[in-house]
C-alpha positions in Angstrom: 18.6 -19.9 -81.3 15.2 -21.4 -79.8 14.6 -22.9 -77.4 14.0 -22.7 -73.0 17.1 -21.6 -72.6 18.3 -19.4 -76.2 21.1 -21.9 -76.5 19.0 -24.9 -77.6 15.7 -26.9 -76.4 17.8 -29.8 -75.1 21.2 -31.2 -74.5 21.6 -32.8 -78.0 20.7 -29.7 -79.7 23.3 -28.0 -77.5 25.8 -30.5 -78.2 25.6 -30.1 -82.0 25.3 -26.2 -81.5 28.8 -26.3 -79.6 30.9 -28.5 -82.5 30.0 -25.8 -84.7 31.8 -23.1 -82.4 35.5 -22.2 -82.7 38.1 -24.0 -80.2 38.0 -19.9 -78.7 34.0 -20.1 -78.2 34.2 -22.6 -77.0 36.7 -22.4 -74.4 35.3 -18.7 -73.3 32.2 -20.4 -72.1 33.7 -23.5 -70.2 35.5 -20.7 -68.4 32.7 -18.7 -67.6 30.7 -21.2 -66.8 33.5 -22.4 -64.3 33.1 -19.4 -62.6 29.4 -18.9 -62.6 28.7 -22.0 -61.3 31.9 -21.8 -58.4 30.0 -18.5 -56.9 26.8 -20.2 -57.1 27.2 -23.6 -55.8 31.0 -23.7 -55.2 34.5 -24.7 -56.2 34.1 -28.2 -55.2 31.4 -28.6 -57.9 33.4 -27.4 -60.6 36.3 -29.6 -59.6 33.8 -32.9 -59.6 31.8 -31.6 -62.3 35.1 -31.1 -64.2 36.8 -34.2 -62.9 33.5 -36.5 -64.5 33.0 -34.5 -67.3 36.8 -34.9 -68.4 37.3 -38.3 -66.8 40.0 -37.6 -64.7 41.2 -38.5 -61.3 42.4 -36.3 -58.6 46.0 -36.7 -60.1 45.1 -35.9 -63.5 43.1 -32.8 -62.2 46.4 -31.9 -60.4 49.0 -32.4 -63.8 45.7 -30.6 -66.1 45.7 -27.4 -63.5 49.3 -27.2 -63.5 49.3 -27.7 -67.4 47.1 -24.8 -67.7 48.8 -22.4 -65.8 47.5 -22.8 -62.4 50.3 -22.8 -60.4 50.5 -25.9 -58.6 51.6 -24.7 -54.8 47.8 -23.3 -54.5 45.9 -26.8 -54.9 44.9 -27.8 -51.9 42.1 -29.7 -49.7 38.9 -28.3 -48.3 38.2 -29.5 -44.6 36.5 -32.4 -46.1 39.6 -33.7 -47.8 38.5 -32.7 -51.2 40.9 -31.2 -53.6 40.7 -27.3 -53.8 41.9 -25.0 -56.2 41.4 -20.9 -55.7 38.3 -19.9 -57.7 40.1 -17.1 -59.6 42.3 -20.3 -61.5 39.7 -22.9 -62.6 40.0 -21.5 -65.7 43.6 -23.1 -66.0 41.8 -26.5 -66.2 40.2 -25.6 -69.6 43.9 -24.9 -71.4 45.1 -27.7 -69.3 42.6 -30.6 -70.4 43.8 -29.6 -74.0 47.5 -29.5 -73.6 47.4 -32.9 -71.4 45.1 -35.0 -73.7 44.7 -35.7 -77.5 40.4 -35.0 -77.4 40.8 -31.8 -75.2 38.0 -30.2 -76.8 35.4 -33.2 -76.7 36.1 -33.3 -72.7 35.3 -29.3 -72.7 32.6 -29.7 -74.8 31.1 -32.7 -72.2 31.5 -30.4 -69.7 29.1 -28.0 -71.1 26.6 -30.5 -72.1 26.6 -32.4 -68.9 26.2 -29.1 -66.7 23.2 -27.3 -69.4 20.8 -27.5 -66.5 23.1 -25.4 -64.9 23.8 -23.0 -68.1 19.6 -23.0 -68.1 19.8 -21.9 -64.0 22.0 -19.0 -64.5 
């Protein structure tokens, strides 16, 4: 590993580094990076960093959550109207975007890539 960050110098590199990782690897970091980034800047971000990263709407995030074991009477909407899911469950939407859609581990693996600024923050 080189690199600023120990994962790779860029975003590419990154990309390239995670196809070579096991479907297990490369789940274990979407979820921890779900969480790192909720207690940081918040569950909201995840959900839109998710819902962009995955390319998903509101009711897709809603069927994925359910689909990966987040059960679904605890979505709900912040204040703001935004949909809300309890911080200890975002890690349902990684086994969910893989049970609900054929290129489950492409839309993880864009998550990661598209938040490595974040990965490099933490």
């Amino acid at each position: 590993m080189s690199g600023a960050t120990g994962l790779a110098p860029d975003p590419a590199e990154y990309r390239r580094r995670l196809e070579e990782q096991t479907d297990d690897q490369v789940d274990a970091w979407a979820k921890e990076l779900m969480r790192d980034v909720s207690i940081r800047v918040g569950v909201r971000q995840v959900i839109r960093d998710f819902q962009r990263a995955a390319r998903i709407d509101e009711a897709g995030l809603e069927r994925v959550y359910a689909a990966g074991g987040g059960a679904p009477a605890t979505i709900g909407r912040s204040a703001d109207g935004e949909l809300m899911v309890p911080a200890i469950s975002l890690w349902c939407l990684v086994p969910g975007i893989r049970h609900e859609t054929p290129d489950g581990r492409q839309r993880i693996i864009e998550y990661l890539v598209e938040n490595f600024d974040e990965i490099v923050y933490v």
